[in-house]
Phi, psi and omega in degrees: 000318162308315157344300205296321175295331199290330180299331176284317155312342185304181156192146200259349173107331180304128160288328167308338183238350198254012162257018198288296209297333176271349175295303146341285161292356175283302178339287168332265180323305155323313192291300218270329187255318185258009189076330226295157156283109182256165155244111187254328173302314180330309171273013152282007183251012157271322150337290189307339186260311156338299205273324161316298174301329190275330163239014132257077160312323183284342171257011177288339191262336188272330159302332185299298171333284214293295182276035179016078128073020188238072175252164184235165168341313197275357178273328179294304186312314198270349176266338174287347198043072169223000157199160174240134171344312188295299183291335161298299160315302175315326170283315178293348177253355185270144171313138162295331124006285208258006185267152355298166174266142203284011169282326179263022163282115195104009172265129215285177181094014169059032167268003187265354194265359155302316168289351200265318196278319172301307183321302218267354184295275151335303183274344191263322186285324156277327171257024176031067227257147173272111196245142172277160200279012153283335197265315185321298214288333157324309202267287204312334160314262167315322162330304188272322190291001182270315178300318166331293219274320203260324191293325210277331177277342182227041166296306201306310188304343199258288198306313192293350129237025144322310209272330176312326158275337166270024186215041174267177021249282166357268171341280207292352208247337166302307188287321188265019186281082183343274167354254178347287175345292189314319180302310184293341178291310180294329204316164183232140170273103192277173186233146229207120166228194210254145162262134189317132179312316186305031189248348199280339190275324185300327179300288229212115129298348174270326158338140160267156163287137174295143135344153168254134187258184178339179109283156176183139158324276180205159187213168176276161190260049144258355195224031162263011154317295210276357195259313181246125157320315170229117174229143174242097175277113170271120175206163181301141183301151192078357183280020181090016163280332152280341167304289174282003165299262200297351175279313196299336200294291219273359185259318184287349142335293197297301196287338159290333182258331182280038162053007172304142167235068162269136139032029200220148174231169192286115166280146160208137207250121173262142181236105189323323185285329146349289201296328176302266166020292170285005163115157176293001219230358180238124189231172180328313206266348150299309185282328171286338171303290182335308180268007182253356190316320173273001185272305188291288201112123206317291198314317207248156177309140159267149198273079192289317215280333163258000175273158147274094170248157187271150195213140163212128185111019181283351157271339173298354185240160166303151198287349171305299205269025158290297186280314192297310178299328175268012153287319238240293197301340194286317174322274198332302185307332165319310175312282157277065199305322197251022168289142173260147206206144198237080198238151185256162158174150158264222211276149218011041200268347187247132181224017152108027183279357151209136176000086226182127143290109064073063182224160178237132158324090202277148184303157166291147204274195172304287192324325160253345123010288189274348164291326173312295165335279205308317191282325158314322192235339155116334212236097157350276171336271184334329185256339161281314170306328171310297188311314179320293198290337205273287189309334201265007184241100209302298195297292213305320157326291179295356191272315197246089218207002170254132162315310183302324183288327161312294166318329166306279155340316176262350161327310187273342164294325196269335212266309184212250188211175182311307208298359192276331206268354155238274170035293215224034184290351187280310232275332182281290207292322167273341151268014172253338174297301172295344203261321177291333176298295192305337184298325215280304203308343184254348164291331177261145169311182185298321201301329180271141169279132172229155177269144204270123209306329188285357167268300173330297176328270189295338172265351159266308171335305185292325194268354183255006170280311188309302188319292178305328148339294180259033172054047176234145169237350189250135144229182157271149172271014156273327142344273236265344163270001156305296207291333184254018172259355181262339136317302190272002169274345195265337184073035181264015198215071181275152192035085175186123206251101176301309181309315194286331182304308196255032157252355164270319185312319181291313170303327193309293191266012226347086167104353190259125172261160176274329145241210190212206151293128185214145162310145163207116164078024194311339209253347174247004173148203175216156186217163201231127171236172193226134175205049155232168211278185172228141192244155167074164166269357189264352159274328134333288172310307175281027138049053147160149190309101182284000000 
């Protein structure tokens, strides 16, 4: 019952509507506290219209719309499927007398206590009809159970926009979030398909197995919410996992203040390495308390059974605090069973320590390529010649097949010009190098130790050259430090300790890499380097850098 008062205290902006709920409760009280006769049926059909309004707004203005604003109960009812013409007729030809017609008492959906309610709704405002206190005590009966009944058939929709009015502050502070903007502007709809539970006895055999959730080929990853409770998306760095992290953020924002009744739940988008940063004294659930802090309010609960939260960034932290967030998110979900949940890392950063769908990132096909290209360099023409050219380059195709190298890719379209990607490639590879080293530097925590960009820089350049040299894309890191002490015995690589480089390198992510595949030489082919460690012997047996 509480629900049902805090929806009579709510308000919608209608002047025509928003005294229902104290009219209403004046009812109650004269009926219940003083015995006195109301007419309580009367106010269900402004009722009726509240709740039209409040969770279809779109067919409430096309009723408004259709019938200038003079619709009655029974148009209300039939947009609600709470009565059909045929039984709205059957109750108005039957006597007030003679009523119910002997068909509707026992039919479910609560219709006799609806017929009771339009009928007596009617008759008492034309025929003032006299009643006794068993036929009184009947309608007022129905009355209340009709109200009980419409809150009670659309709660999940009446809560979701309850919360959407109080977490509008919230909500709007997504949508204008410059970051958050950007993402919907730019987005591509990537695609997600699931990794096998059996992958985890290959990482760890000591690992227990997750539950097993649904199945599915593949989804989109906007609609991996609404597919699982908890999913982990795992991928190679650029393929788009914070990308589609911050897309999920800013569309149930969106989808949530437009009344929509899809699917959407209150996002709150967390960056792990953030919450380490503050310390063991800041846990999920504090920090989700923080940022919702002005919407609950020191009395009331955040609302778990409606939030989404997105966590980005389970590779970005040291492994303690790695094991602390799937301690804590392993509780919370204990807590909370319907909370939903989102976590990005890459590949085997999730090893089954709670329940979870599992899914990785698929390349992007031609098409969305071209959708990037177009939004990305601005200019149609252009961006089909890109994709031409892009497509007409065997590695380089398989190269950009990631959101971030696309991106890269268009970058270099929009900047300057096609003829730059065989033209200027030394000149490409070292600004797809800084932009990824400063990408990296600013993605690991305090925690991870780094080699500093004036190092970084000039020993990945030499090693995606070195690559090409010698044909090679696949290595090991005694490879990749062959390659670049032989360089520097060559004097191309001066003031640069190749050791120190690649043992902070070995140290930076325990097992995670810091980079990646970068263009070398774009207009003759592409060549691919790698300079992070391999932890274990099972990163050794596959004799190269993922």
């Amino acid at each position: 019952m509480a629900f049902f008062f805090e929806l009579l205290h709510h308000r919608i902006g209608d002047p025509n509507l928003e005294g229902m709920g104290a009219q209403i409760i004046e009812c109650l009280v004269r009926r219940f506290r003083r015995r006195e006769h109301v007419k309580i049926a009367d106010r269900f059909e402004p009722f009726a219209k509240f709740v039209l309004k409040l969770v279809f707004p779109a067919r409430y203005a096309n009723l408004a719309a259709t019938l200038h604003h003079r619709f009655t109960l029974s148009e209300v009812l039939k947009e609600l499927a709470l009565a059909e013409d045929r039984e709205l007729k059957a109750w108005s030809v039957c006597t007030w007398q003679q009523f119910p017609p002997t068909d509707l008492p026992g039919k479910p959906d609560f219709k006799e206590q609806v017929g009771w309610t339009v009928r007596f709704r009617n008759t008492e405002g034309h025929l003032a009809p006299e009643l006794d206190d068993v036929r009184e005590a009947k309608l007022v009966q129905s009355a209340c159970a009709c109200f009980v009944w419409l809150t009670a058939k659309f709660r999940k929709q009446i809560q979701s926009r309850l919360l959407a009015a109080r977490f509008s502050t919230y909500l709007q502070g997504i949508l204008k979030n410059a970051d958050f903007k950007d993402i919907a502007s730019r987005y591509v709809e990537l695609v997600a398909e699931a990794r096998s539970a059996e992958e985890h006895r290959i990482l760890d055999s000591l690992i227990s197995m997750p539950n097993a959730s649904p199945s599915f080929d593949a989804v989109e990853t906007s609609k991996l919410p609404a597919e699982t409770s908890v999913t982990v998306i795992e991928a190679e760095p650029g393929a788009g996992k914070t990308w589609a992290l911050g897309f999920l953020a800013w569309q149930h924002a969106d989808k949530f203040l437009s009344a929509e009744n899809s699917v959407c739940r209150i996002p709150v988008y967390l960056e792990l390495k953030l919450l380490a940063y503050q310390g063991s004294g800041h846990t999920i659930a504090t920090t989700i308390q923080h940022e919702l802090n002005s919407c609950i309010g020191p009395s009331r609960e955040i609302p778990w059974d409606s939030l989404l939260l997105l966590v980005d960034g389970l590779n970005e932290v040291a492994p303690q605090a790695q094991a602390n967030f799937k301690a804590e998110l392993k509780d919370l979900l204990a807590k909370h069973p319907t909370l939903h949940v989102v976590v990005t890392g890459r590949p085997s950063s999730f090893r089954g320590e709670f329940s979870a769908r599992i899914v990785v990132l698929r390349p992007m096909t031609d098409k969305q390529l071209a959708q990037l290209f177009c939004k990305e360099i601005g200019d149609e023409a252009k961006a089909k010649t890109t994709l031409a050219t892009v497509l007409q380059m065997n590695p380089l195709s398989s190269w950009s097949r990631r959101p971030l190298h696309a991106w890269l890719i268009a970058r270099v379209a929009r900047q300057e010009n096609l003829s730059a990607l065989s033209n200027n490639a030394a000149a490409i590879v070292r600004t797809c190098i800084r932009f990824i080293c400063a990408r990296e530097e600013n993605q690991a925590s305090a925690e991870v130790s780094r080699t500093g960009p004036e190092t970084k820089e000039p020993l990945l350049a030499r090693l995606a050259f070195e690559t090409k040299s010698a044909t090679e894309t696949l290595f090991n890191r005694p490879r990749a430090r062959l390659l670049l002490s032989n360089a520097q015995a060559r004097g191309r690589l001066n003031k640069v300790s190749v050791a120190d480089f690649v043992s902070n390198a070995n140290r930076a992510s325990k097992g995670l890499l810091c980079l990646w595949s970068c263009a070398a030489d774009l207009g003759r082919g592409l060549v691919f380097f790698a300079c992070a460690n391999e932890t274990n012997a099972s990163a050794n047996n596959r004799g190269r850098v993922v």
